[in-house]
Structures are given as C-alpha cells and as structure tokens.
C-alpha positions in Angstrom: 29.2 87.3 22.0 26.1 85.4 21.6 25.4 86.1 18.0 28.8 84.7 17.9 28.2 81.5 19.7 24.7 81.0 17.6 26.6 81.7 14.5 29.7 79.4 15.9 27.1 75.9 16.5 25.6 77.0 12.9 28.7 76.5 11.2 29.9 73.5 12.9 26.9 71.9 12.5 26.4 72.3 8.6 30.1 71.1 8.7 29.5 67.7 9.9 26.7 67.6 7.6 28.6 68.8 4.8 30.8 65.6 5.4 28.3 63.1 5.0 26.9 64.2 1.8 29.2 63.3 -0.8 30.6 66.6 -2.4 28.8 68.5 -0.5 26.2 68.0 -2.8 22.4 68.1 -1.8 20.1 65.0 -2.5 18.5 65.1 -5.8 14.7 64.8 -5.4 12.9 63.1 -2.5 12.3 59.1 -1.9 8.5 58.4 -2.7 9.0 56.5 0.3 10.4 58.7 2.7 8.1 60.7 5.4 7.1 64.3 4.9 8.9 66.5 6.5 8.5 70.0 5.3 5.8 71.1 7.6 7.4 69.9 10.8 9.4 71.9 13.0 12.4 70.7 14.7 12.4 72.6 18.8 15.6 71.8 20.3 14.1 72.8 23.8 11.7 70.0 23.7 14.0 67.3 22.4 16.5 68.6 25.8 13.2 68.2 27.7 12.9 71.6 28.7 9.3 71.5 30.3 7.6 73.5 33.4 4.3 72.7 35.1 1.0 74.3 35.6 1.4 74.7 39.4 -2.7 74.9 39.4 -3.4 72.0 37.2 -1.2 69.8 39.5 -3.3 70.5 42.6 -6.2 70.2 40.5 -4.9 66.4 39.9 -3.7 66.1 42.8 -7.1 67.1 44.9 -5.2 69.7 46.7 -7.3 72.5 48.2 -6.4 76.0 48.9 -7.3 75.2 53.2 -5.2 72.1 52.9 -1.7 72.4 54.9 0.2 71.1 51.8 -0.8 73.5 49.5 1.7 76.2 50.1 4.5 73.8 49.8 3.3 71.7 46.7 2.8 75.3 45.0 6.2 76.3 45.7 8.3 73.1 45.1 6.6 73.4 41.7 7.4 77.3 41.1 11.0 76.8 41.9 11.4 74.2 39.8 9.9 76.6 36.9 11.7 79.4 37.9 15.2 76.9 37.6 14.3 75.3 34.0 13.6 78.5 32.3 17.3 79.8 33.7 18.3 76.5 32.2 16.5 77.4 28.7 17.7 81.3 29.2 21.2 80.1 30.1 21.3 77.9 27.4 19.0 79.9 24.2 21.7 80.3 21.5 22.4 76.9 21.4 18.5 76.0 21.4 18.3 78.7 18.9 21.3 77.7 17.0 20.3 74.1 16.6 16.8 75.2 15.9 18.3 77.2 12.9 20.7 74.3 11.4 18.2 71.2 11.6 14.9 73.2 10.9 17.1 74.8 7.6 18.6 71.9 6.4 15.6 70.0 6.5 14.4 72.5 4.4 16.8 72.1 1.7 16.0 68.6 1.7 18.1 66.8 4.1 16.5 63.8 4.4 19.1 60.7 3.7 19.2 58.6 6.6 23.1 59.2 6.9 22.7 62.8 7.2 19.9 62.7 9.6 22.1 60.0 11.6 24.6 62.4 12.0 22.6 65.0 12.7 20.8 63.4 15.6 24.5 62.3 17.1 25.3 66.2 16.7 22.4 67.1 18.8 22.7 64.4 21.3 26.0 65.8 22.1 25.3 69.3 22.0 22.3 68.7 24.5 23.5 66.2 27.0 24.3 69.1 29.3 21.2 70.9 29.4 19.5 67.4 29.7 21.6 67.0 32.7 21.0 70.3 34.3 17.0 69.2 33.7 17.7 65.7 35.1 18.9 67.2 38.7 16.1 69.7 38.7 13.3 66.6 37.7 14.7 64.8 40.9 14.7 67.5 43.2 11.3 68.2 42.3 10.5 64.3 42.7 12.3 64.4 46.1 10.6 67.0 47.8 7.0 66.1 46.5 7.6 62.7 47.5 8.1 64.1 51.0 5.1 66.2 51.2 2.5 64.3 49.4 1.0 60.8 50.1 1.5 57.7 48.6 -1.5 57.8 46.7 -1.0 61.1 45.8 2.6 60.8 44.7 1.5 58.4 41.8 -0.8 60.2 40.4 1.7 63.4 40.3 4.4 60.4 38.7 1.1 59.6 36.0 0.9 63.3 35.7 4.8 63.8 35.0 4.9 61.0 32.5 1.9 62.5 30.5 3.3 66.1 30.3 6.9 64.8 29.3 5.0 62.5 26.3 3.9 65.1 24.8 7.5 66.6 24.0 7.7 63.2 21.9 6.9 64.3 18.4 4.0 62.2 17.2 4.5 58.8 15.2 3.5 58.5 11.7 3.9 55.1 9.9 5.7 55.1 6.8 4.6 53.5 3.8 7.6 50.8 2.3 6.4 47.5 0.8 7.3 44.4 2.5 8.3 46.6 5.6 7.0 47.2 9.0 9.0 50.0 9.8 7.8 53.1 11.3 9.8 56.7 10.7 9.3 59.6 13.6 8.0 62.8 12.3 10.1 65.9 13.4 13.3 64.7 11.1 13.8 61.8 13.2 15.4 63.6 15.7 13.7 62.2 18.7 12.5 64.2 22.0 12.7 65.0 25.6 12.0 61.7 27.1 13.1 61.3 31.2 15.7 58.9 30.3 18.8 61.6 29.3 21.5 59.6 30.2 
C-alpha cells in the first residue's frame, strides 16, 4: 500500500507537469540565463518544515543548568515535540519521498521553464499544507509551554533560536545574472522552504 501511494503522487505529479509543457515535450537546451540547478536537491521535508531541536544546544542558549528547577521540564517539552514531528515525517514519508522523487527527477531532465516550475510549486503547496499544519500545532504547543516555564528574557532568546534553526530550511539565495534586471532566482528549483508562516 505504500509503494502504491508513492507510485500514486509520482504519476499525478508528472501529470500536471506533463500539461504545462506543450506536447509533452521537454525543453530544448537550457537558458544561458537561467540558474543552475543540477546539483541541488529538492527535500520535501524541509520545504513542509519538518525540523526537531537539539534539546542540549537549547539549554546551552538558554543558560540552563543541569541543578536548575527548569531543566527537567525545558528538556522534555523539547523531546516531546521531537518525538511528535518525526511521527509527522514517519506518518507522512511516501509523500515526502514521492515528491522528493518527481521534482528532484524532473529537474533532472531539465525542467526548468518558469511555467512548469510554477505548477510544480502550486503541486507541492497543496500536497504539503497538511503536514505543515500538523507542524504548525506542534510549533505552538512547544511555544506555549516554554513560554510558561522560562523567563522573559529567556523566552526571546529561545524565539532568536527558533527563527535561526527554521532559516536554515530556506534553501540559499543565488542572484541570477539577466541584463537590465534586478531579479533574484532561489536555488533548490524555486520551490521555496519551510518558513513558520504555513498558512
């Protein structure tokens, strides 16, 4: 059954690709102008957002000792919430895996008109909106209960620390050269990546 579910968003996928090209034919040669794109690899679980912490490296931020009352709580808030997001990501891997396959395979074969990655991107936004929910309630629950446990001063820095971790799920920026332009392209196909905002 879940061969057959990976296999299912596969075909789907290349469909609504298929449409966009016309005949179904692949792009002839690449745009001197358009980004590079063969060595980047498209992760589906980061563009959802899927994410957990270093339960040590937050107390280290955070100046929590082992003696301090808070530091049985902070440690467990934090393991639950890893414990929840990787049922999320195991409850949800053929369709991480699926997507994975299509975008990561089509960009190989040279994918890369603007119309197809548009409806590529739509594809995915769809497909993932409910795992970035399922991450959105675990994120605030998280937020809730340290914000209940740890000072004020503390909390920001854990909110400095959150919006760090999640930036680096954003696949790096590389400017692309057009003349006359100021445009910038994303690397990792355009496809974006696991920002708080999943709405």
């Amino acid at each position: 059954m879940k061969k057959l579910a990976t296999v299912l968003i596969v075909l789907q996928v290349t469909f609504s690709l298929a449409q966009v090209r016309p005949g179904g034919q692949r792009p002839q040669g690449r745009s001197q102008n358009a980004p590079n794109r063969e060595n980047i690899k498209f992760e589906a679980s980061k563009v959802a957002g899927i994410l957990k912490f270093d339960s040590d490296e937050i107390l280290k931020k955070l100046k929590i000792k082992e003696t301090d009352s808070i530091f049985i709580s902070v440690t467990k808030a934090v393991e639950t919430y890893n414990h929840n997001i990787e049922e999320i990501a195991l409850l949800n891997k053929d369709l991480l895996d699926g997507l994975d396959l299509v975008v990561n395979e089509t960009t190989k074969s040279g994918a890369n008109n603007q119309e197809a990655i548009f409806e590529i991107r739509k594809r995915i936004k769809v497909k993932l909106k409910p795992v970035r929910d399922s991450i959105k309630i675990e994120d605030e629950k998280l937020s809730s209960v340290l914000k209940s446990i740890l000072d004020e001063k503390q909390f920001e820095k854990w909110e400095k620390y959150e919006k760090l971790e999640r930036g680096k799920l954003m696949p790096k920026r590389q400017e692309q050269t057009r003349p006359n332009t100021g445009n910038r392209s994303s690397t990792g196909a355009g496809f974006g990546g696991g920002n708080r905002n999943r709405n």
